[in-house]
N, C-alpha and C positions, 0 to 999 in steps of 0.2 A: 629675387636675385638668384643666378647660378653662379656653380663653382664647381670646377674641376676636383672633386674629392681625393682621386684615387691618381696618383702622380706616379706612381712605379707601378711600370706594365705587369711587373709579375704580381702586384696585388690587382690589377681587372681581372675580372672574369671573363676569357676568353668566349668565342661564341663556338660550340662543338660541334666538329662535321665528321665526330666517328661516326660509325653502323654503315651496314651493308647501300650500297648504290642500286637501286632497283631495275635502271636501267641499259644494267650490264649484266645481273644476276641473276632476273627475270628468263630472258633468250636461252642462259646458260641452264636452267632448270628447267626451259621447254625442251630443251636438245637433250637432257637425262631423262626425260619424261618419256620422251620419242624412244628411246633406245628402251627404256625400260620395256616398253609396251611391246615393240620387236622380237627383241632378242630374251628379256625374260619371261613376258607374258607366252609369247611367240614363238618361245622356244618349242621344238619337234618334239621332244620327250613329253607335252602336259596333252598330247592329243592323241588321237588311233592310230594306228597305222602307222608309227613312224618311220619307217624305211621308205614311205613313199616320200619324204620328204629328200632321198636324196641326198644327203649330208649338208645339206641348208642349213644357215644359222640361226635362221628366222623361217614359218612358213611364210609370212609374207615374201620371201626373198624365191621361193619356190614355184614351180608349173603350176602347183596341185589349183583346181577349180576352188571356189570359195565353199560350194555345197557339200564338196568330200573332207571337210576342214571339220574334224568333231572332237570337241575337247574329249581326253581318258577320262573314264568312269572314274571320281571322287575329284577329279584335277580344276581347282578352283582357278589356276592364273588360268588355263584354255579357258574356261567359264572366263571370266572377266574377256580375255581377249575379245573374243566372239561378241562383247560389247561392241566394238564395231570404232569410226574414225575419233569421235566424240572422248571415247575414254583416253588416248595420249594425253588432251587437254584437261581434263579433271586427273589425271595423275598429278601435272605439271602445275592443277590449283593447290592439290592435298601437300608436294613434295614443301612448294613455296612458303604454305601457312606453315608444315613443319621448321623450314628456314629461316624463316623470320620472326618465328617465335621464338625459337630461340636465342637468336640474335640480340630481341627485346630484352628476354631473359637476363642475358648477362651485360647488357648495358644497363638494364636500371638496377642490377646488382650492383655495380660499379657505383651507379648513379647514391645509392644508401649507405658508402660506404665502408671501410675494413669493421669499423666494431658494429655493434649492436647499435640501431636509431634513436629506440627508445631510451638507451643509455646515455645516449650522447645529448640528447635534449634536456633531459634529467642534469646529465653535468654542467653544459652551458650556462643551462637557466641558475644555478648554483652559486656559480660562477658570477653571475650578472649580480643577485641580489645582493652580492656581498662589492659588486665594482670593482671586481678581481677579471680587467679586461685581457689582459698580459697571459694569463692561466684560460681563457679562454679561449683564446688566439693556438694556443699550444694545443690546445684539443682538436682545436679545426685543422690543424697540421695534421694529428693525428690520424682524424678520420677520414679526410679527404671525400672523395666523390660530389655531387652538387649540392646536396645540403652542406656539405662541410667548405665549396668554396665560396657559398650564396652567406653563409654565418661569416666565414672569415672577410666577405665586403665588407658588410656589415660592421663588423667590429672592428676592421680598418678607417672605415667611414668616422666611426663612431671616437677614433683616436685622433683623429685629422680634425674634428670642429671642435674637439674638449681645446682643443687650443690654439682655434682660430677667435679671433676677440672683433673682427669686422661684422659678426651677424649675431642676429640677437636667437634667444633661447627658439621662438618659435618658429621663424627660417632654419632653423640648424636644425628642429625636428621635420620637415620640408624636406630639406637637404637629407639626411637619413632615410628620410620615408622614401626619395627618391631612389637614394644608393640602392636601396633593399629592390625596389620594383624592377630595377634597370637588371640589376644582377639574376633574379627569377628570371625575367624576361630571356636573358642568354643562354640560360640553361634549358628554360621548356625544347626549345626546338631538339636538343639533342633524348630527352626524355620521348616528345612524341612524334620523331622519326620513325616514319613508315609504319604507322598503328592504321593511316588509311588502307595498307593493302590491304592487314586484316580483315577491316572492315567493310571493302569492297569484296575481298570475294565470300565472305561470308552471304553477300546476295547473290552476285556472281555466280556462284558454282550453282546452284539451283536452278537458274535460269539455263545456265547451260545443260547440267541434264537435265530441264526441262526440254529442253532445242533437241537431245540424243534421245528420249525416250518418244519423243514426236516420230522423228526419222527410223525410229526401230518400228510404231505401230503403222506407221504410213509402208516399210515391206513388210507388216503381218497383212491388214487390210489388201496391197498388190498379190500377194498370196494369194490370199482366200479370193479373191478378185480372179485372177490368171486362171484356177483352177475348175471355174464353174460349179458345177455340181458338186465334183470329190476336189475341193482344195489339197495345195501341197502339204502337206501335216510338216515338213522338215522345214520349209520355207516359213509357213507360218508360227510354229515355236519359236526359230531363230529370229523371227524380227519382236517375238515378245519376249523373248529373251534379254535381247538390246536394249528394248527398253527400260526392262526394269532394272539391268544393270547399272546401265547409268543415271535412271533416280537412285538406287541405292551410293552411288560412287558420291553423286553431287549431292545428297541428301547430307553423305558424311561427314565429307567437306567443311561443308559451312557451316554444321554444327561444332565442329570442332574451331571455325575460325572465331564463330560468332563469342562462344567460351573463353577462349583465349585472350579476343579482343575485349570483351568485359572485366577478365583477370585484371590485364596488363596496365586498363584504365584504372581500377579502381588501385592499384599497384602507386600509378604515377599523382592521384587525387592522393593517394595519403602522402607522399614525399612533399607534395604543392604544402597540406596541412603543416606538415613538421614546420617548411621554410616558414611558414605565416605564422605559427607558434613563437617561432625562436626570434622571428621579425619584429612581435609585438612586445614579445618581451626585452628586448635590444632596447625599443623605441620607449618601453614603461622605466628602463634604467635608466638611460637619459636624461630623461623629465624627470627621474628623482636625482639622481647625484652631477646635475648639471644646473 
């Protein structure tokens, strides 16, 4: 048998569509990536010569030949620049995984939230074994965020069948077990929004300076190739240069997503525990004071 538990909207647990849109804010942090790479990497000051440049605001924006292009002596953005088309697109992986990690950041701060978690379980459960549901409910007010609206189902659920008398004891824990499952369920999505990018470019970015450090030693190889006997020595440094830039860019990358995206998981596995803690203990009070 069902039943509609949860009769006034504002006790459902709505279903959450905070956090960032990926597919608006993705394009928007390849277009800072592009710019960065121009106009900061690119800027005329991190390289030789700069009056050849014209009062350009990027050398890309300038005449000069690409071979008279040399990063200044210590000038690490010319170095990177000199990575070549490939590094825009690993900026615009490293910019994103910073974005959206923090993003994560403070939605599952939210998600835990205002007091302390493991205080609040401690109180609940307290709270429970005494059948003190009223003082419970007033905590979950407190605490808010989705452990605190997944307990306050719960313990809505849990006031709704103490005085319903059409179902017997263990349909009404059924009914319970339900309320709790349905309520998790509402919240995971807003918990594991957008933990795929993470974990997409965490392989992503590698692949791709794999694809940039290919294309930097395929013009070392043209180089050494073009020049016969005495190869270009400028020609061929600059394409092994490329290359390693951009293993080092994409290397970065994904170590820091792959990190991230391990944090943020094991972040959202303990919140899942708490809800299932306070779940079972809701459901053990039940079956005793009912």
């Amino acid at each position: 048998m069902e039943m509609n538990v949860s009769k006034n909207d504002e006790q459902v647990v709505a279903k959450k569509k905070g956090g960032l849109n990926p597919a608006i804010v993705i394009p928007i942090l390849f277009v800072i990536g592009v710019a960065i790479y121009m106009f900061v990497l690119g800027n005329p000051s991190n390289f030789q010569h700069p009056d050849q440049f014209k009062g350009a605001a990027s050398v890309a924006l300038s005449d000069v030949e690409g071979k008279k292009i040399e990063p200044a002596e210590g000038s690490m953005m010319g170095i990177v620049y000199k990575g070549g088309p490939v590094v825009p697109i690993l900026l615009t992986f490293m910019i994103t995984v910073l974005v959206f990690s923090i993003e994560r950041a403070l939605v599952l701060g939210r998600a835990s939230g205002k007091n302390n978690l493991d205080n609040f379980v401690t109180t609940i459960r307290t709270h429970l074994n005494k059948n003190q549901i009223n003082e419970a409910l007033e905590e979950c007010d407190r605490q808010q965020g989705s452990v605190g609206n997944v307990v306050k189902e719960g313990l809505t659920t849990y006031k709704i069948l103490e005085k319903d008398a059409t179902l017997n004891k263990e349909q009404k824990l059924v009914a319970l077990s339900k309320s709790l499952e349905e309520a998790t369920t509402l919240e995971m999505p807003m918990l594991e929004k957008n933990m795929m990018i993470l974990s997409t470019l965490g392989t992503v970015a590698t692949l791709i300076a794999l694809l940039g450090t290919v294309l930097g030693m395929i013009k070392a190889f043209a180089a050494l190739g073009a020049g016969g006997g005495s190869p270009d020595a400028a020609a061929l440094s600059t394409g092994i240069s490329e290359a390693l830039i951009n293993t080092a860019l994409g290397i970065g990358t994904s170590a820091i997503a792959i990190i991230l995206y391990n944090y943020f998981t094991s972040k959202i596995d303990g919140l899942t525990y708490k809800i299932d803690e306070i779940g079972l203990s809701i459901q053990q009070s039940f079956a005793e004071f009912n």
